[in-house]
N, C-alpha and C positions, 0 to 999 in steps of 0.2 A: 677674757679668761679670768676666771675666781683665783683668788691668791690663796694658794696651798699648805696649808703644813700637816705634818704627819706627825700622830702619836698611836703608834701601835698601829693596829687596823681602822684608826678613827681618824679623819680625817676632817679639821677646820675649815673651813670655808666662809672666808670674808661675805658677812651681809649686809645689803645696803638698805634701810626704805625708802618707799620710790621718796616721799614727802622729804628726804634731806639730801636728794641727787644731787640738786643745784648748790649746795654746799659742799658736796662730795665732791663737783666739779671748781670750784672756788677755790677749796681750802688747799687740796690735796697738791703736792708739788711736781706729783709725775699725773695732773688731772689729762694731758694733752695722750698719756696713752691709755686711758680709759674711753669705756664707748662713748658715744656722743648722748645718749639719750640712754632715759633707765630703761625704757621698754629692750633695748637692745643688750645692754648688758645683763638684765631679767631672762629674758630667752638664750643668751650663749651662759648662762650661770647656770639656768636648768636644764640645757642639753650638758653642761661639764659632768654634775651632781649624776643625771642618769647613765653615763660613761662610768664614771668611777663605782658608782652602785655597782654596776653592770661585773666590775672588776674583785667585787665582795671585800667591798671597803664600808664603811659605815660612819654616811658623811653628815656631821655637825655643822648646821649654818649658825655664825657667829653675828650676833647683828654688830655691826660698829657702831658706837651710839658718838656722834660727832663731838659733842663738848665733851665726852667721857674721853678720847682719843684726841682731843687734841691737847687736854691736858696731860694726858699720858707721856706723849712726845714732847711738849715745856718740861715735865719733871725728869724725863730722860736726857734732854738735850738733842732728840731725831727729828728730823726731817719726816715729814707726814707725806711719807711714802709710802710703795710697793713693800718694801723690806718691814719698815716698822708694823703697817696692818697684818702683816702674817706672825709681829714678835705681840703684837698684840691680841692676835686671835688663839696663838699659844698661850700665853699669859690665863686669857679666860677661859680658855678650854680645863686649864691648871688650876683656875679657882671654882668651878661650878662642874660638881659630876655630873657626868652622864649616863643615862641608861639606855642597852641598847634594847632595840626592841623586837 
């Protein structure tokens, strides 16, 4: 399941590329509840995205860019978790507007 946050009707959604799974699975501290493979977490990402659509929400996918994020969490002092990718996928939904469409 995509890590969530809300701003208004717009809603972040943690993204991954497939090309930095295996560091997504490395780095990450809670990797053990993330899917095992990107192709799996790619299909319950895009059945979430169509759900929430469905609920007239208007969903942002955030990409997490890994060195950008991990230094994120060094200059915070977090733990490169669940919690942190969703304070970080706020963070850049707050720096880059969006237009809806």
């Amino acid at each position: 399941m995509p890590k969530l946050s809300t701003s208004g009707s717009e809603i972040g959604v943690a993204w991954y590329r497939e090309s930095d799974w295996a560091r997504v699975k490395s780095q990450f501290s809670d990797a053990a509840d993330l899917h095992d493979t990107y192709e799996q977490w790619h299909r319950d990402t895009e059945n979430a995205i169509k759900e929430i659509t469905a609920l007239g929400h208007f969903v942002i996918p955030v990409t997490i860019d890994i060195d950008d994020f991990i230094g994120w969490c060094m200059v915070r002092g977090r733990k490169r978790d669940g919690k942190a990718r969703s304070e970080y996928v706020i963070e850049k939904m707050r720096a880059e507007p969006h237009v809806k469409k």
